[in-house]
C-alpha positions in Angstrom: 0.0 0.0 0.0 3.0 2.4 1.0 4.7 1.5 -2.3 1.4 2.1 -4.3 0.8 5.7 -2.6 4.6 6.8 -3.3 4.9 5.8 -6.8 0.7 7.7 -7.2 2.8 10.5 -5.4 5.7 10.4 -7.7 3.8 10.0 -10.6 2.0 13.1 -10.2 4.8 15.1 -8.9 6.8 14.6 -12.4 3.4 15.4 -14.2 3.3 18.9 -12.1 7.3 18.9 -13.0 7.1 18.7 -16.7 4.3 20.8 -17.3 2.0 17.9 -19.1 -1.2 19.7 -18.3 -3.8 20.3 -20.4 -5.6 23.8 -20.5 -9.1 24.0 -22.0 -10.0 26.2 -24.7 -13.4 28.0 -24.5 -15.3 30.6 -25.9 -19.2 31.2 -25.8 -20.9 33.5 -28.9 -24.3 34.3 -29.1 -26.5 35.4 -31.9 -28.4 38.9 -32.1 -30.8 39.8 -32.2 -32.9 36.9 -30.6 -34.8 35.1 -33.1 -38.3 33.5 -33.3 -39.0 29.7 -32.7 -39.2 29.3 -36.4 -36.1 31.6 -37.4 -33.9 30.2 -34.2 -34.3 26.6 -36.0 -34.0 27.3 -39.6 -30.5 29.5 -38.4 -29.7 26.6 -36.3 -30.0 24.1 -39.6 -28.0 26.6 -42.2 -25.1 26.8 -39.2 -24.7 22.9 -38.2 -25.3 22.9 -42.2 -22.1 25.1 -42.8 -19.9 23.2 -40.3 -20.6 20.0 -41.2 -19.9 20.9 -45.1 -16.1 21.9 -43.8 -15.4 18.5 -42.3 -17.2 19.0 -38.4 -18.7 15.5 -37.9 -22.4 15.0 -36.3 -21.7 13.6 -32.7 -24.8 14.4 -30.8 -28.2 16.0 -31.4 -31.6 16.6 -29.3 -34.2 18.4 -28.4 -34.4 19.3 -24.3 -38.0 19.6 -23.4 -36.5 20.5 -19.5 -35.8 22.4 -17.9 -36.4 24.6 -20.7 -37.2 24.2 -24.0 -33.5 23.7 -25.9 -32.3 22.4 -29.1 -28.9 21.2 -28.7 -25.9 20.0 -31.7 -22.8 19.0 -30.4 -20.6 18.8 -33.4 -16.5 17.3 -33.3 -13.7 19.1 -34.5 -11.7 16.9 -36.4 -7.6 16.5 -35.3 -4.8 14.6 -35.4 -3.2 12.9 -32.7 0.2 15.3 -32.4 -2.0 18.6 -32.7 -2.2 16.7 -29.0 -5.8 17.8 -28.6 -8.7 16.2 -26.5 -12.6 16.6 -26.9 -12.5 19.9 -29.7 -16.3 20.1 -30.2 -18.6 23.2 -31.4 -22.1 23.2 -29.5 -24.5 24.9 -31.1 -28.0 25.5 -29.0 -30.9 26.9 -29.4 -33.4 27.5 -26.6 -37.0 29.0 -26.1 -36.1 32.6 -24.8 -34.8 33.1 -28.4 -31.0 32.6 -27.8 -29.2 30.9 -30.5 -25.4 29.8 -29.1 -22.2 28.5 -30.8 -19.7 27.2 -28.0 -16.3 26.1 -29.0 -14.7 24.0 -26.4 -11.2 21.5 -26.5 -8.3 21.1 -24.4 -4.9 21.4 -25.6 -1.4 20.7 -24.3 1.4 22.8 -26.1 -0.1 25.0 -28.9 -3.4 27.2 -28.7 -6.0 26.2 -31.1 -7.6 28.8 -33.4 -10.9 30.8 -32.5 -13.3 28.3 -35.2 -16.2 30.7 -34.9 -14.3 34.2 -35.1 -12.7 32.4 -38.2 -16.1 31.2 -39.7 -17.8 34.3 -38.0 -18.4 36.9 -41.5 -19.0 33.6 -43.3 -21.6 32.1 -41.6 -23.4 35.7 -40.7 -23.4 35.8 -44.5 -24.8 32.5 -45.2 -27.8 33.4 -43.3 -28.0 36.7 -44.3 -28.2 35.5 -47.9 -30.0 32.4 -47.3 -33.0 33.5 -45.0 -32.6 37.3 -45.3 -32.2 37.4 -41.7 -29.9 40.4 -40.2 -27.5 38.9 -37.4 -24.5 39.7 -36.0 -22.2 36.8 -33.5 -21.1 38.7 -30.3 -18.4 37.2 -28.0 -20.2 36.4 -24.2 -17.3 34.1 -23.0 -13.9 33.8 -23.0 -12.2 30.7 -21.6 -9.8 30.2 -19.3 -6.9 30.6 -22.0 
């Protein structure tokens, strides 16, 4: 048991040591203005529509009926295995008080991972501005902890 407990302590001492920790990546945007119950899902379609076309894959999809009323896609941001990456997915949600969400969330080890809705950001309020002649704008409401 003594052995066990030094070698757990040792273990976690060199991993403190060498700096392998990995530091998550997050930032929250929202969509203005809100949006009606029709608009908030046909936005929600073109924009898991315009990820998915640039290589996102589908992971999870639902409708919440509770606590509130929520549509929810969880879509995963291809990498490779040195980028040394864990989890990279975009969220995208949509709930009843009009607010449409795109949440872009990984951890990384060495090498800070770009901003993928800033990037897509003038594209995608495009899209819908073409697409369903809908005027929004994305607006940063979080910044993560790097």
């Amino acid at each position: 048991m003594n052995s066990l407990l030094r070698s757990v302590c040792s273990a976690l001492l060199m991993l403190a040591l060498t700096g392998c920790a990995y530091v998550e990546f997050r930032r929250a945007y929202e969509v203005r203005p809100e949006l009606s119950v029709s608009q908030r899902i046909a936005v929600n379609e073109v924009v898991e529509h315009y990820f998915t076309e640039r290589g996102l894959l589908l992971k999870l999809k639902y409708h919440d009926y509770y606590p509130e009323d929520k549509y929810v896609t969880v879509l995963e941001i291809p990498r490779k295995p040195e980028e040394k990456r864990r989890y990279p997915t975009l969220q995208i949600s949509v709930d009843s008080s009009g607010r449409l969400q795109l949440i872009h969330t990984e951890w990384f080890l060495n090498e800070k991972p770009n901003d993928l809705v800033a990037m897509s950001g003038p594209d995608i309020v495009e899209l819908v501005n073409n697409a369903l002649n809908i005027r929004i704008e994305l607006n940063l409401v979080q910044k993560g902890y790097y």
